[in-house]
N, C-alpha and C positions, 0 to 999 in steps of 0.2 A: 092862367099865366100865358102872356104874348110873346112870342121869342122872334127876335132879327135875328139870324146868323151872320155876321160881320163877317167871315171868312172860313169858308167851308165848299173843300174841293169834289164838289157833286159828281164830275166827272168818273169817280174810281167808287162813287156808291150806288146802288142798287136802288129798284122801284121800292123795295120792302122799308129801306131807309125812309125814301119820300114817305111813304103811310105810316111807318114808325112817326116821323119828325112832325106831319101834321097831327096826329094823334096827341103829341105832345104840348102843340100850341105853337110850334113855328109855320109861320105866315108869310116871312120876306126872309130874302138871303142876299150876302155877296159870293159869286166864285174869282178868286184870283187866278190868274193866267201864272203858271208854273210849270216846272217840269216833269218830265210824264216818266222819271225812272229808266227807261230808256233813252239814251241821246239822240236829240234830233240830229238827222245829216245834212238839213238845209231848210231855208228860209221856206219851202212850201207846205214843209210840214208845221210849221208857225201858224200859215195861213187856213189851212184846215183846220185849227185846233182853236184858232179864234172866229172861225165861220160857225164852229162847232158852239162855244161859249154863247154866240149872241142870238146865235139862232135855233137850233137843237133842244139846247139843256133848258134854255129859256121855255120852249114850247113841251118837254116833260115834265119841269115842274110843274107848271101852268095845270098839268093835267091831274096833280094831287093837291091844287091847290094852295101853292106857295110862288109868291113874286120873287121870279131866278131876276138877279143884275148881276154884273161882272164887274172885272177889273180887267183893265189889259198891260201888259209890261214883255221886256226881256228880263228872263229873272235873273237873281245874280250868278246862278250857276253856269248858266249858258253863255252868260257875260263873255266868259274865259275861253269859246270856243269860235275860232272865225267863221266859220261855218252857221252860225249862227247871226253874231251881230248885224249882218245885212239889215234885219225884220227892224229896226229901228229905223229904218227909212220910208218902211209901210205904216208903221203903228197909228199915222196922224191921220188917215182912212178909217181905223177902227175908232179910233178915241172919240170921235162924231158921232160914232153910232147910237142907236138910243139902248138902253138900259147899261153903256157902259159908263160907269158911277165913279171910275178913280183911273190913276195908273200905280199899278202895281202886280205884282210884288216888287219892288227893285228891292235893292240895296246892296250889301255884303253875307258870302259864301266864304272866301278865304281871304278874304281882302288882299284882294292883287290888282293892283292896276288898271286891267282891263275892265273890273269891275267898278272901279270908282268912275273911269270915264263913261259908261255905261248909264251909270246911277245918279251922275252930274246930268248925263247931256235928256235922260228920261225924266228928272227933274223941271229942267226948262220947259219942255213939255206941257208936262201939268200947267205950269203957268201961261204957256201960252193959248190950252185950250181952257183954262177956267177950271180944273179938275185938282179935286184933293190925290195925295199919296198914301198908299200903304205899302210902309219899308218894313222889310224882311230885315232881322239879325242874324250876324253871324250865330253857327252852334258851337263854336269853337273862340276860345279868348272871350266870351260874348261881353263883360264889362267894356274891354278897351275897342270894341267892333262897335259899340251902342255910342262909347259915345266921341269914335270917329264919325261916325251916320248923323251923330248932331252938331256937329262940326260942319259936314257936307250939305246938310238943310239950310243950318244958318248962312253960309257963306252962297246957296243957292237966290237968296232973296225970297221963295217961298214963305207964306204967313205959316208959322210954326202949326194955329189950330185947323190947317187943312192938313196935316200932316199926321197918319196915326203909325208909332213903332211900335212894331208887333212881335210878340214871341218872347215876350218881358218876365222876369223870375225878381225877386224880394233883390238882386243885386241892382239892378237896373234900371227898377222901377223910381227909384228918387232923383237922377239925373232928369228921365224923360219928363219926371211930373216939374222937376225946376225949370223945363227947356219949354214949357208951354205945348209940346206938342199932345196927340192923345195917345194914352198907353194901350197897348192892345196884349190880348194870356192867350194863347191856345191854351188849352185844357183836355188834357189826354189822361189813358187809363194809366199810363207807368213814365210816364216822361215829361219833359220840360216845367209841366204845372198842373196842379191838382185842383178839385174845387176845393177843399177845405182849406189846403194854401191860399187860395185865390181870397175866400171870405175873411184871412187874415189881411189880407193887403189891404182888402178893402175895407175894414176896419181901420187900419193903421194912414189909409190914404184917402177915403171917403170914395164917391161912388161919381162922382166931378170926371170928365173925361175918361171914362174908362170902359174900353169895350173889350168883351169876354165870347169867345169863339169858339169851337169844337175842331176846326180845323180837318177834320177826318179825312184826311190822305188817303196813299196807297199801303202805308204800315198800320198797326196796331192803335185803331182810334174806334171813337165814339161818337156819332153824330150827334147824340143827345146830352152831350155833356155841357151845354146851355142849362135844359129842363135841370140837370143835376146839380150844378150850382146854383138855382135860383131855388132850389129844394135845401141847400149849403147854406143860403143867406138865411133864409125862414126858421131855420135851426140853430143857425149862429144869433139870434133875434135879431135880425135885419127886418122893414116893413115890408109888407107888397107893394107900395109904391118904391121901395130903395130898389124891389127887383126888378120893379118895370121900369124903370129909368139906368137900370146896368143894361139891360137883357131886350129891350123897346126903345126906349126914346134916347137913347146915345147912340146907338148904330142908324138910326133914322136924322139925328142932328147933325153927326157927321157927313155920312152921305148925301145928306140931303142939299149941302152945298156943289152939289156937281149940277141942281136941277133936273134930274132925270129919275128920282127917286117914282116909281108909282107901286103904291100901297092897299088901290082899294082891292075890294074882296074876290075871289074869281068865281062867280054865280055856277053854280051846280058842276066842279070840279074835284073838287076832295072825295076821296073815297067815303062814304056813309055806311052809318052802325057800326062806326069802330069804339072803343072803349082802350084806355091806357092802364097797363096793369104793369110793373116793373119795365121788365127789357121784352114786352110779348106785347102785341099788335091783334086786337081780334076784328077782323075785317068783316063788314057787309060786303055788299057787289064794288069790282073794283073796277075801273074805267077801263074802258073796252082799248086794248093795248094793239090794238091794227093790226093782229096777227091772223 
């Protein structure tokens, strides 16, 4: 099994994760640019964190073996804080950069104002550098947040299919699949989506636009919960091609319209002699960590 992670915050996971994730078959990822749990107090901290995205994480994954690309955005939490919105005037420096694949996260946190002007004027954006989105849903009211956010696409002029909404539950998912855009699941151990809900949707909405994430934040996640839904689909009687075409060649279709996707192999990086056995990692010799 091949796994793209579509959206998975590497940042808050460990080298164990990276050996875990290759172990399991993932090979490319995105990281979205988001908030760090702590409030940033000004734009420089912005600017380290996306020096950090394109250059740093980039050259760790590399060292187990997985193609890191990014997103870059003001997410919509930070939207709301002035102290913040400054970095919207740097972003079109980063958005150039190579392996950055999209702009995102934007969209809706509490849907206030600040946020929508945010999410409108990071919108234009994309279109002016040629770059798909990925919008964040509100957690809260999340039907009537989903589909103001499709309200705000449409009215951006944006092509609906560079656009994927993320963070989608069995309410939500029928607006975005009418709206053209693409549906995006995190899939977490206790919250928002499950794999075996996920193999229901996709049953009931077919495997057409739909990209499936692990999302693995600072709380209670699983970076492998890709591997575990395409083990969902296999058991649900789904093919091995339904799962490489959820779990590979959608998150590689998508992105793949920013032009910057690179996907080939990275020659004598991945840790060797590991073997995948539930949630346990048995490691050969691991890349020499410059310590």
């Amino acid at each position: 099994m091949r796994i793209f992670d579509p959206h998975i915050h590497m940042t808050s996971r460990t080298t164990l994760d990276y050996e875990a994730m290759y172990a399991a078959g993932v090979r490319a990822l995105v990281e979205p640019a988001f908030w760090l749990g702590q409030p940033r107090t000004s734009v420089g901290s912005f600017v380290d964190y996306f020096d950090g995205l394109i250059g740093w994480e980039r050259f760790r994954a590399a060292q187990f073996g997985i193609r890191h690309h990014c997103t870059i955005a003001l997410n919509p939490k930070e939207a709301n804080d002035p102290r913040c919105t400054e970095v919207l005037d740097i972003m079109p420096r980063y958005l150039a950069k190579d392996g950055v694949v999209a702009v995102g996260e934007v969209g809706y946190d509490s849907m206030t104002e600040a946020e929508e002007k945010a999410f409108e004027r990071q919108l234009a954006m994309a279109v002016e550098h040629d770059l798909p989105v990925l919008v964040h849903t509100p957690h809260r009211d999340k039907l009537a947040g989903t589909r103001r956010t499709l309200d705000v696409v449409r009215d951006s002029g944006i092509a609906p299919e560079r656009v994927v909404v993320d963070h989608l539950n069995e309410l939500t998912v029928g607006p975005v699949a009418d709206s053209g855009c693409w549906m995006g699941f995190s899939i977490y151990p206790d919250t928002k989506m499950d794999e075996h809900r996920m193999v229901a949707i996709l049953k009931e909405h077919g495997t057409a636009r739909m990209l499936v994430n692990s999302a693995a934040d600072w709380g209670r996640s699983d970076p492998l919960k890709t591997l575990r839904t395409g083990e969902a689909m296999l058991a649900g009687g789904f093919t091995e091609s339904d799962v490489d075409t959820v779990l590979w060649e959608n998150p590689v279709a998508f992105y793949g319209q920013s032009g910057k996707l690179i996907l080939d192999p990275i020659e004598d990086a991945a840790p060797t002699g590991e073997t995948f056995e539930g949630n346990s990692v048995l490691r050969g010799p691991r890349p020499d960590s410059g310590a």
